[in-house]
N, CA, C and O atoms as a GROMACS GRO file, in nm:
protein
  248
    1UNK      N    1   0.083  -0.117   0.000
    1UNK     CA    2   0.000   0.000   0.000
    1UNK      C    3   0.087   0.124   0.000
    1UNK      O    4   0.200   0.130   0.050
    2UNK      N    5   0.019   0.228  -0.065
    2UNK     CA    6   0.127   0.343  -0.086
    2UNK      C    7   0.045   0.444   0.016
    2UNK      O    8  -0.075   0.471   0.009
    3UNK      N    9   0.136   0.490   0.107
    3UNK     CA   10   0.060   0.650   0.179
    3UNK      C   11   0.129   0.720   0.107
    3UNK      O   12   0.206   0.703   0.013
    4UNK      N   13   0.068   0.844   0.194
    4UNK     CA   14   0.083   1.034   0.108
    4UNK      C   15   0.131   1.036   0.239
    4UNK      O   16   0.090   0.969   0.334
    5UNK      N   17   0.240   1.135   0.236
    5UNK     CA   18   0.305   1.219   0.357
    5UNK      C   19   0.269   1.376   0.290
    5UNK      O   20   0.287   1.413   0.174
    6UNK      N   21   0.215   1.448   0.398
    6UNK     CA   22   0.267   1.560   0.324
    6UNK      C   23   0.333   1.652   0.419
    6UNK      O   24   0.312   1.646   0.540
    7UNK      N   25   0.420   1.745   0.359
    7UNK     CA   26   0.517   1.826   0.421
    7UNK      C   27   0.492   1.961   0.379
    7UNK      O   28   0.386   1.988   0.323
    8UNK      N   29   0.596   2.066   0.404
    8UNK     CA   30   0.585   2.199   0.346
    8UNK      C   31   0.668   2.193   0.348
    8UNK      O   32   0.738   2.115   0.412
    9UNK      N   33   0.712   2.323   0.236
    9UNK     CA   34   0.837   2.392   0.204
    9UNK      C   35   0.901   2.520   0.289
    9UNK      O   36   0.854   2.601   0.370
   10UNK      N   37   1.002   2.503   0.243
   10UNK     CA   38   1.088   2.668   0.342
   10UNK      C   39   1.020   2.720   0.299
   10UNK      O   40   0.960   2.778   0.389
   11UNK      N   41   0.962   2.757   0.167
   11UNK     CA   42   0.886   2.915   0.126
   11UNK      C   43   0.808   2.909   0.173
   11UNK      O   44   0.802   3.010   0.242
   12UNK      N   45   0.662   2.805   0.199
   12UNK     CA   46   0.563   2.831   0.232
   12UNK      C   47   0.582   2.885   0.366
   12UNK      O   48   0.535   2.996   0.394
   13UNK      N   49   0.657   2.806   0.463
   13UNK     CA   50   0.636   2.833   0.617
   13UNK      C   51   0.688   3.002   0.616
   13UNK      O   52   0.623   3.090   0.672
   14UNK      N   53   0.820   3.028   0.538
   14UNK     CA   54   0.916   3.132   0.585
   14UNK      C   55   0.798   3.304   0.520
   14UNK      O   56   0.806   3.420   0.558
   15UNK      N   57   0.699   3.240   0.411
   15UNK     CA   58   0.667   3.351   0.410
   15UNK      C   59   0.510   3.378   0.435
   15UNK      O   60   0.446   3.470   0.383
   16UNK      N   61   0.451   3.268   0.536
   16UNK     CA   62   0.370   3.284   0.635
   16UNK      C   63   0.405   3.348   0.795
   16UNK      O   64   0.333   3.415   0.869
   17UNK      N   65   0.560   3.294   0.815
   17UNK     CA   66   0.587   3.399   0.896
   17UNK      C   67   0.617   3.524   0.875
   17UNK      O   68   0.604   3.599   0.972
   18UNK      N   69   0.645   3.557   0.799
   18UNK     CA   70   0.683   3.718   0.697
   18UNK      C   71   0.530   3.772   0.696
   18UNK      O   72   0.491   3.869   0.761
   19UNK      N   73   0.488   3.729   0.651
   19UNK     CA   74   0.335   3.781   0.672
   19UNK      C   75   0.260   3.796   0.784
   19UNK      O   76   0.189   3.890   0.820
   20UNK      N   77   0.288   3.677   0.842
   20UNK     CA   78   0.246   3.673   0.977
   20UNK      C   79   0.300   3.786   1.088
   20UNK      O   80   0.228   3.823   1.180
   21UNK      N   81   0.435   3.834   1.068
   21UNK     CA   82   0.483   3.988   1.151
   21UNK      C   83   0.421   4.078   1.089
   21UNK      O   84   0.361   4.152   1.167
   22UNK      N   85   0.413   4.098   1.008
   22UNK     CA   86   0.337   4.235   0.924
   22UNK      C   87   0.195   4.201   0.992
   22UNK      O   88   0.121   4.293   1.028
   23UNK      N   89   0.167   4.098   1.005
   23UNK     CA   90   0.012   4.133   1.062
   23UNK      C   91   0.023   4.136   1.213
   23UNK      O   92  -0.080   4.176   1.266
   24UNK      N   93   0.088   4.114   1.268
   24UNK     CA   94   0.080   4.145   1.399
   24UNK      C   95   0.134   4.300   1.406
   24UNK      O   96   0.094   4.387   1.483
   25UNK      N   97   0.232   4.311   1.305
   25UNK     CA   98   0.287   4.502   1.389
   25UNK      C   99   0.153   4.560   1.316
   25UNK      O  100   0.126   4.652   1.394
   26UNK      N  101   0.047   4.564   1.209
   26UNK     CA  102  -0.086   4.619   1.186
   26UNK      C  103  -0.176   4.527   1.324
   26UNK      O  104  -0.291   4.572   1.328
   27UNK      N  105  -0.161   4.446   1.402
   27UNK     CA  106  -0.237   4.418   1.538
   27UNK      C  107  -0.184   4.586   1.652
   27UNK      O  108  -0.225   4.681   1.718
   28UNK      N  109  -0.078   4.522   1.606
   28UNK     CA  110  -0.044   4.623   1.719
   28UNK      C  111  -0.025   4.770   1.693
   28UNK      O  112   0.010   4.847   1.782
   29UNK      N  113  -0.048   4.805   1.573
   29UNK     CA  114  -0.065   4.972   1.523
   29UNK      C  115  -0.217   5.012   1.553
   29UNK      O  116  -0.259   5.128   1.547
   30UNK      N  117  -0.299   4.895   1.589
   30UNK     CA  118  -0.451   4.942   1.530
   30UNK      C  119  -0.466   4.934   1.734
   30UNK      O  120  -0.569   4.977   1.786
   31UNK      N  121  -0.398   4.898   1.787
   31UNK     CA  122  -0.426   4.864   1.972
   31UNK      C  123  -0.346   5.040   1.988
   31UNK      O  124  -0.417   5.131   2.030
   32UNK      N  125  -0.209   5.068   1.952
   32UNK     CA  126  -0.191   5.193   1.961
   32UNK      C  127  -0.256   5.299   1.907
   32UNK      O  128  -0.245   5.387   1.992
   33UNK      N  129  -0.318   5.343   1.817
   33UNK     CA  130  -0.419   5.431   1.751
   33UNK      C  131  -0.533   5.386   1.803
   33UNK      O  132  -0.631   5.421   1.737
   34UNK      N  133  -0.559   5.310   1.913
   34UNK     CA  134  -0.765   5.336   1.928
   34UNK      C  135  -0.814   5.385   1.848
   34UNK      O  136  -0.850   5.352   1.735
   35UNK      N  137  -0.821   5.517   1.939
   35UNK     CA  138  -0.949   5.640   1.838
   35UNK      C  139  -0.906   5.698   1.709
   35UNK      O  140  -0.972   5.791   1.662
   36UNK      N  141  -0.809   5.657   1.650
   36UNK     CA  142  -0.810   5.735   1.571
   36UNK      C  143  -0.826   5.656   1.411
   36UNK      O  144  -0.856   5.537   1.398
   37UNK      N  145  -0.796   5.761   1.282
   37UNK     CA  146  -0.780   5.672   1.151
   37UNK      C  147  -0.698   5.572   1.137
   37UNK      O  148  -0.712   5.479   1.057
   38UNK      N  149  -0.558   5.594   1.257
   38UNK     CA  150  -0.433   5.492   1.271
   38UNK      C  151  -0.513   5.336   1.317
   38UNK      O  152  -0.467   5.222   1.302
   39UNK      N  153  -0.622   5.368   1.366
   39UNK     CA  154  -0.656   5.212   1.402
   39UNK      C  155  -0.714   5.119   1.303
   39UNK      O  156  -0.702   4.998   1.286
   40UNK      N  157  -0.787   5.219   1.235
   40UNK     CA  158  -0.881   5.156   1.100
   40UNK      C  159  -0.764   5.089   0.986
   40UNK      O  160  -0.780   4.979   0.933
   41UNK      N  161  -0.661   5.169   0.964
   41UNK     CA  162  -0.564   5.087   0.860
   41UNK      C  163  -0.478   4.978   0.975
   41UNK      O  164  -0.476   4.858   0.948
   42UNK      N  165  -0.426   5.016   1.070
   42UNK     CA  166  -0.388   4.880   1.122
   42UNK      C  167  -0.473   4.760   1.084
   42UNK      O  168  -0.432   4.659   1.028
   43UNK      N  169  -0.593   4.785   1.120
   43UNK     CA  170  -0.705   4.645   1.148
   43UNK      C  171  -0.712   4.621   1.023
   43UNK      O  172  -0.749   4.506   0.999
   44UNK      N  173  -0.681   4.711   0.895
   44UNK     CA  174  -0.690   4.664   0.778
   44UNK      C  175  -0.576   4.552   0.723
   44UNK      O  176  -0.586   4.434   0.688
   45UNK      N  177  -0.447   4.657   0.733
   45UNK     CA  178  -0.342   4.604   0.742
   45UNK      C  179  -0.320   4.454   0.787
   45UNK      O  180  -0.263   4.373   0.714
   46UNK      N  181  -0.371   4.420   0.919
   46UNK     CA  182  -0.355   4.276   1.025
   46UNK      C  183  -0.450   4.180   0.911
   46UNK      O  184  -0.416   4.076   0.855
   47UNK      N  185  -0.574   4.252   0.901
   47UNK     CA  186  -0.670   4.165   0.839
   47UNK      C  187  -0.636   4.087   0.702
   47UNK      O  188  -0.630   3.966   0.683
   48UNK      N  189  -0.611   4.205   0.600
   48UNK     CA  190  -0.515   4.149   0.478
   48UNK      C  191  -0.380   4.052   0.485
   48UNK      O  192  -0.359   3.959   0.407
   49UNK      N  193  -0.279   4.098   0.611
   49UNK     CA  194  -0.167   4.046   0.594
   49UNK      C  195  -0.210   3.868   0.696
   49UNK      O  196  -0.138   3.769   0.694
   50UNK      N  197  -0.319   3.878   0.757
   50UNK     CA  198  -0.311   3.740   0.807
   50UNK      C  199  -0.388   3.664   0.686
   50UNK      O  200  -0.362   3.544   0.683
   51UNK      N  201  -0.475   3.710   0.588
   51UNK     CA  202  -0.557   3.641   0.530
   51UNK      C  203  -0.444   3.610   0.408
   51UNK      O  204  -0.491   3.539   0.319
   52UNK      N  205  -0.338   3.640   0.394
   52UNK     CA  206  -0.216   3.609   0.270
   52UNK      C  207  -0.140   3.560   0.347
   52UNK      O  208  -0.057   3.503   0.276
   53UNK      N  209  -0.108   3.542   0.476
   53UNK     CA  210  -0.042   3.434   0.526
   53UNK      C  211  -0.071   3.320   0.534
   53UNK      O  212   0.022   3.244   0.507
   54UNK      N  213  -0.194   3.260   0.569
   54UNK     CA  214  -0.326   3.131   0.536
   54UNK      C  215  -0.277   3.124   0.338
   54UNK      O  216  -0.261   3.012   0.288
   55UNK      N  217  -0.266   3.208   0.279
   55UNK     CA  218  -0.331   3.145   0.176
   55UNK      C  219  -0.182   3.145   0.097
   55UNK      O  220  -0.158   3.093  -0.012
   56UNK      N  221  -0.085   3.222   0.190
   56UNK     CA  222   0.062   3.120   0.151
   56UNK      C  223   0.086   3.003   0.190
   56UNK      O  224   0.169   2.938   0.126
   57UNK      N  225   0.025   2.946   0.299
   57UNK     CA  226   0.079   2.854   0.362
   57UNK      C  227  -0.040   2.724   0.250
   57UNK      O  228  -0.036   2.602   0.264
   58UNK      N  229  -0.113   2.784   0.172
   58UNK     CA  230  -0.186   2.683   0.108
   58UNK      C  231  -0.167   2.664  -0.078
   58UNK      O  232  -0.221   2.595  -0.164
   59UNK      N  233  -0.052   2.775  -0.076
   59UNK     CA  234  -0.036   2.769  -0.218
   59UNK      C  235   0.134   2.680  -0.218
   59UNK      O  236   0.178   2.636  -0.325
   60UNK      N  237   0.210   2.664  -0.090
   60UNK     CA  238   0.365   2.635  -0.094
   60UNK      C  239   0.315   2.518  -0.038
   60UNK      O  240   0.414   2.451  -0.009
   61UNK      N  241   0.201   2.448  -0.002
   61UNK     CA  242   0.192   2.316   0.042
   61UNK      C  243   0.163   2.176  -0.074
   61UNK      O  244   0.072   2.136  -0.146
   62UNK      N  245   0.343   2.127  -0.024
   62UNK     CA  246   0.308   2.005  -0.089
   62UNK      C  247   0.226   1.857  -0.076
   62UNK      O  248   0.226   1.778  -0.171
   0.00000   0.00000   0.00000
């Protein structure tokens, strides 16, 4: 019988974490700006850069 292993690559992981800091320093730009417009692009920022980290980690998976 044959199994499937599957693994990932350096790229996938290395640029889910790359993405993954960019969305945390937009976590943490949008916690320093509360009230202001600085919070609305953080939360944008976090939101975009975590949703392209997920969907690196699903395009570099072998």
């Amino acid at each position: 019988m044959a199994t499937q292993t599957e693994s990932s690559t350096d790229m996938g992981v290395g640029l889910a974490l790359a993405l993954g800091a960019v969305a945390a320093i937009g976590a943490i730009l949008m916690f320093i700006g509360a009230p202001d417009m600085t919070a609305a692009w953080g939360f944008a920022a976090a939101m975009i850069f975590s949703a392209l980290a997920v969907v690196g980690i699903h395009i570099y998976w072998d």
